[in-house]
TORTOR-623229 format. One record per residue (C-alpha): residue in three letters; y negated, z negated, x. Coordinates in steps of 0.2 Angstrom, whole numbers, always signed. Each point is the difference from the previous one (the first is absolute). Last residue first. Layout:
# TORTOR-623229
   doke      py      pz      px
    ALA       Y       Z       X
...
END
This chain:
# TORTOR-623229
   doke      py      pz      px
    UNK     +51     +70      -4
    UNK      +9     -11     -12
    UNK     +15      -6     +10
    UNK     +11      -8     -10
    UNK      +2     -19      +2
    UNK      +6     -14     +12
    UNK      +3     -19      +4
    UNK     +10      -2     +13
    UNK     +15     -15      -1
    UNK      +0     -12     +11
    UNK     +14     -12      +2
    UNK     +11     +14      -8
    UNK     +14      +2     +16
    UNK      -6     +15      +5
    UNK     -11      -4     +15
    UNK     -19      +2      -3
    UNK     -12      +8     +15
    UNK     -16      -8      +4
    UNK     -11     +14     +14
    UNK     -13      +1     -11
    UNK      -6     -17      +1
    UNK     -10      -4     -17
    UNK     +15      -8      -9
    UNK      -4      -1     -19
    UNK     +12     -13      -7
    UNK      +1      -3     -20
    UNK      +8     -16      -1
    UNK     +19      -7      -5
    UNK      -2     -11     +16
    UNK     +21      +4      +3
    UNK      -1     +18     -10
    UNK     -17      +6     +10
    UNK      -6     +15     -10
    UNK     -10     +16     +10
    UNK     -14      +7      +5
    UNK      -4      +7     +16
    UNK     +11      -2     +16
    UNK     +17      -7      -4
    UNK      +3     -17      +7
    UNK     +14      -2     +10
    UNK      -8      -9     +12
    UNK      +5      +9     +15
    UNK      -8     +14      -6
    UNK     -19      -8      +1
    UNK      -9     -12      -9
    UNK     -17      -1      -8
    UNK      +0      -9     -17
    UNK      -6      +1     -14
    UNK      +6     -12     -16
    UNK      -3      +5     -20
    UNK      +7     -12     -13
    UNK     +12      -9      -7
    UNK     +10     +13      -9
    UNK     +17      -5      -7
    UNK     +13     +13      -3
    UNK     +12      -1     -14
    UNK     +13     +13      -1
    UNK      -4     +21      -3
    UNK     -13      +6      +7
    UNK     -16      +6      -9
    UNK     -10     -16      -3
    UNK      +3      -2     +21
    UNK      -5     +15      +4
    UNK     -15      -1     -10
    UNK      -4     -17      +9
    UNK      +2      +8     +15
    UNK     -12     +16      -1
    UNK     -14     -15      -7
    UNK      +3      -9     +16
    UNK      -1     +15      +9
    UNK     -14      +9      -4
    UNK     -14      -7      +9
    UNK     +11      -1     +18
    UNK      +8     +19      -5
    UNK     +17      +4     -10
    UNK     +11     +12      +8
    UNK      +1     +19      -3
    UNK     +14      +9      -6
    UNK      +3     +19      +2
    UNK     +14      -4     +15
    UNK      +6     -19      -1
    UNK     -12     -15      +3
    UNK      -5      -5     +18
    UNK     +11      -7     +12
    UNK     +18      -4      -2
    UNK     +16      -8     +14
    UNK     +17      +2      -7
    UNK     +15      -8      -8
    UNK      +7      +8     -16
    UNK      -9      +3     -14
    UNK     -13     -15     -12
    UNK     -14      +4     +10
    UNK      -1     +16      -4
    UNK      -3      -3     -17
    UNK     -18      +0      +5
    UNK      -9     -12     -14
    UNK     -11      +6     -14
    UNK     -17      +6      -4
    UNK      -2     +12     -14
    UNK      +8     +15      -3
    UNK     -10     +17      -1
    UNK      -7      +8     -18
    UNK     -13     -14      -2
    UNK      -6      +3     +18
    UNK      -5     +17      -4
    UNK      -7      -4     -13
    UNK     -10     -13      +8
    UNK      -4     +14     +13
    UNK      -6     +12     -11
    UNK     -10     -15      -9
    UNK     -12      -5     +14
    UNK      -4     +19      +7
    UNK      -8      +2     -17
    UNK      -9     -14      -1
    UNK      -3      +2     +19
    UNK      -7     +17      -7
    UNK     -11      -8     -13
    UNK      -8     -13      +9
    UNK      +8     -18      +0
    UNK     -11     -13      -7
    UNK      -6     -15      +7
    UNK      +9     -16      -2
    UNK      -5     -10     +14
    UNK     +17      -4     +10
    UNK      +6     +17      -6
    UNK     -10     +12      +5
    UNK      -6     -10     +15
    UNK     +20      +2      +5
    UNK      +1     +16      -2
    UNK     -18      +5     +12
    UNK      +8     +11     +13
    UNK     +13     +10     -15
    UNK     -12      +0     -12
    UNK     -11      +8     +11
    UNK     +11     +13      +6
    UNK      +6      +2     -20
    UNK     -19      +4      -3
    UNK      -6     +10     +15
    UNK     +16     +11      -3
    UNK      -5      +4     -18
    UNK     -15      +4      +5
    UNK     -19     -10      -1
    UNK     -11     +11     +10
    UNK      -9     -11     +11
    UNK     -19      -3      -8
    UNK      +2     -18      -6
    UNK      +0      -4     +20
    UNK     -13     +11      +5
    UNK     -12     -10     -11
    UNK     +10     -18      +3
    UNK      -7      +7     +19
    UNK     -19      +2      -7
    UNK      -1     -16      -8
    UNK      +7      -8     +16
    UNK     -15      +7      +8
    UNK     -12      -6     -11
    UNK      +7     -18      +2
    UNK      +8     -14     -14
    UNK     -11      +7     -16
    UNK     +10     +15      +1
    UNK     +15      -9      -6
    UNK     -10      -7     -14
    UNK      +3     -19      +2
    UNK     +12      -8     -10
    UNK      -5     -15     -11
    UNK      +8     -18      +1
    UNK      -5     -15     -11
    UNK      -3     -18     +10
    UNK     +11     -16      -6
    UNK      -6     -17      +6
    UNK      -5      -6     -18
    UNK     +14      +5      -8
    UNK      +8     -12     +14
    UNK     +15     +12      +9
    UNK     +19      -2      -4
    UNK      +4     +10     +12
    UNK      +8     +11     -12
    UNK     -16      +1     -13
    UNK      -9      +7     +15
    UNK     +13     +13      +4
    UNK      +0      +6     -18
    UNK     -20      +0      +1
    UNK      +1      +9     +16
    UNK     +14     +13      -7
    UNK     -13      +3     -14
    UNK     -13      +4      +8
    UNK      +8     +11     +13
    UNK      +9     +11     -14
    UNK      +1     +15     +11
    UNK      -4      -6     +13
    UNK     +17      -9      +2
    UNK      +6     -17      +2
    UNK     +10     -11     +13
    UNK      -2     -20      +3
    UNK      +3     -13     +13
    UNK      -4     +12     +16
    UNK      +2      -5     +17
    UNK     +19      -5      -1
    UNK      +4     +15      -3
    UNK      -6      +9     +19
    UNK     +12     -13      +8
    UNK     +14      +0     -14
    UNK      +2     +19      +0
    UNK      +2     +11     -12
    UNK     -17      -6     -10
    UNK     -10     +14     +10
    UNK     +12     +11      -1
    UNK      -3      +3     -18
    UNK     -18      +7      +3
    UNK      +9     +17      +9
    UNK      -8      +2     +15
    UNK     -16     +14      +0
    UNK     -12     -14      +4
    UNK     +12      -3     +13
    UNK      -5     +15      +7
    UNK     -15      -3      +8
    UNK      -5     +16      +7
    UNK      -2      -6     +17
    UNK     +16      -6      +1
    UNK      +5     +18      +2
    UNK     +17      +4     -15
    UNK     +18      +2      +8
    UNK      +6     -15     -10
    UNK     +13     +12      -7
    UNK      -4      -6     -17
    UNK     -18      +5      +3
    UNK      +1     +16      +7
    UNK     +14      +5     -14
    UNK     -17      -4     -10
    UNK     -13     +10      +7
    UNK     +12     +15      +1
    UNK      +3      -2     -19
    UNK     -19      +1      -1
    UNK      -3     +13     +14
    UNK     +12      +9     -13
    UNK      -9      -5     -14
    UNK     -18      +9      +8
    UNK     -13      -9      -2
    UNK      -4      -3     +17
    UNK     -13     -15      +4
    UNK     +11      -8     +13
    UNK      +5     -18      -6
END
């Protein structure tokens, strides 16, 4: 990272990094969320254990204890200091711990590093704290997921959820289903999540949405699916939050 302490050459650094627009020669996958590391199946598969340096000595004796290792076999774990590791990435954590910590530096980071936050249990900082439950009250005034009525009219071809709703995304969906179906009225089977990638003359709707003939949650990642209303398919949408 440039030594600039400056948070907007922060907040700069970052959108950099998301937009992949980063020199290789600055190495930025040191920069890459930890989490996606374990995303994929072919980087996963390399690592049998996750911890934190934070509590590295305990995590390796939990780890330890999971694999079942002979008390006798097992080695205790101690982090280096990080300056211990080279003088010149000494100097770097230096400039690093020097950028002015602003609201904006916080919420952007939060934003870039969510799912580290969560996987791992770290804390949120304050203004993400902050940021955090103006959106959950926000979303506690709104209706929840449920299914596009529009499906149930007259014949016709849909795409996409009606104005000021948003469909549910790929992570969401099966969780945006399954509230749909507890809300609507009748009995409704969920069997589980199914994606798929298939055009208009499908019928599948692009998106999320519920399959009445497999009775599963269907996330169609072609964006040219369209859904005839005859209820085969129903959207699955909410209130726009943003």
């Amino acid at each position: 990272m440039p030594q600039n302490r400056s948070a907007d050459r922060f907040l700069a650094y970052l959108n950099d990094l998301v937009a992949d627009r980063l020199p290789e020669e600055w190495e930025p996958a040191h920069s890459y969320p930890v989490s996606e590391w374990l995303r994929f199946k072919s980087l996963s598969a390399f690592y049998g254990g996750v911890g934190r340096l934070e509590s590295i000595a305990e995590d390796w004796d939990a780890l330890q204890e999971l694999a079942g290792t002979p008390t006798a076999m097992r080695t205790a774990a101690e982090a280096l200091p990080r300056k211990a590791h080279h003088y010149r990435l000494g100097r770097v954590f230096d400039y690093d711990e020097q950028t002015e910590r602003t609201d904006d530096v916080e919420r952007r980071v939060c934003a870039v590093y969510d799912a580290d936050f969560a996987c791992f249990g770290y804390e949120l900082p304050a203004a993400c704290k902050v940021a955090q439950g103006r959106h959950e009250k926000l979303a506690r005034s709104l209706p929840g997921w449920g299914f596009d009525e529009r499906s149930l009219a007259a014949a016709g071809w849909l795409s996409g959820c009606p104005e000021g709703q948003r469909n549910a995304g790929k992570p969401e969906c099966l969780d945006a289903v399954a509230e749909a179906v507890s809300a609507a009225a009748g009995d409704r089977p969920l069997r589980g999540l199914k994606v798929v990638d298939e055009g208009a003359e499908s019928r599948v709707p692009s998106g999320c949405s519920y399959s009445r003939a497999s009775q599963m949650a269907i996330f169609n990642s072609n964006a040219s699916g369209f859904s005839h209303r005859d209820q085969e398919y129903q959207l699955v949408c909410r209130a726009n939050t943003n």
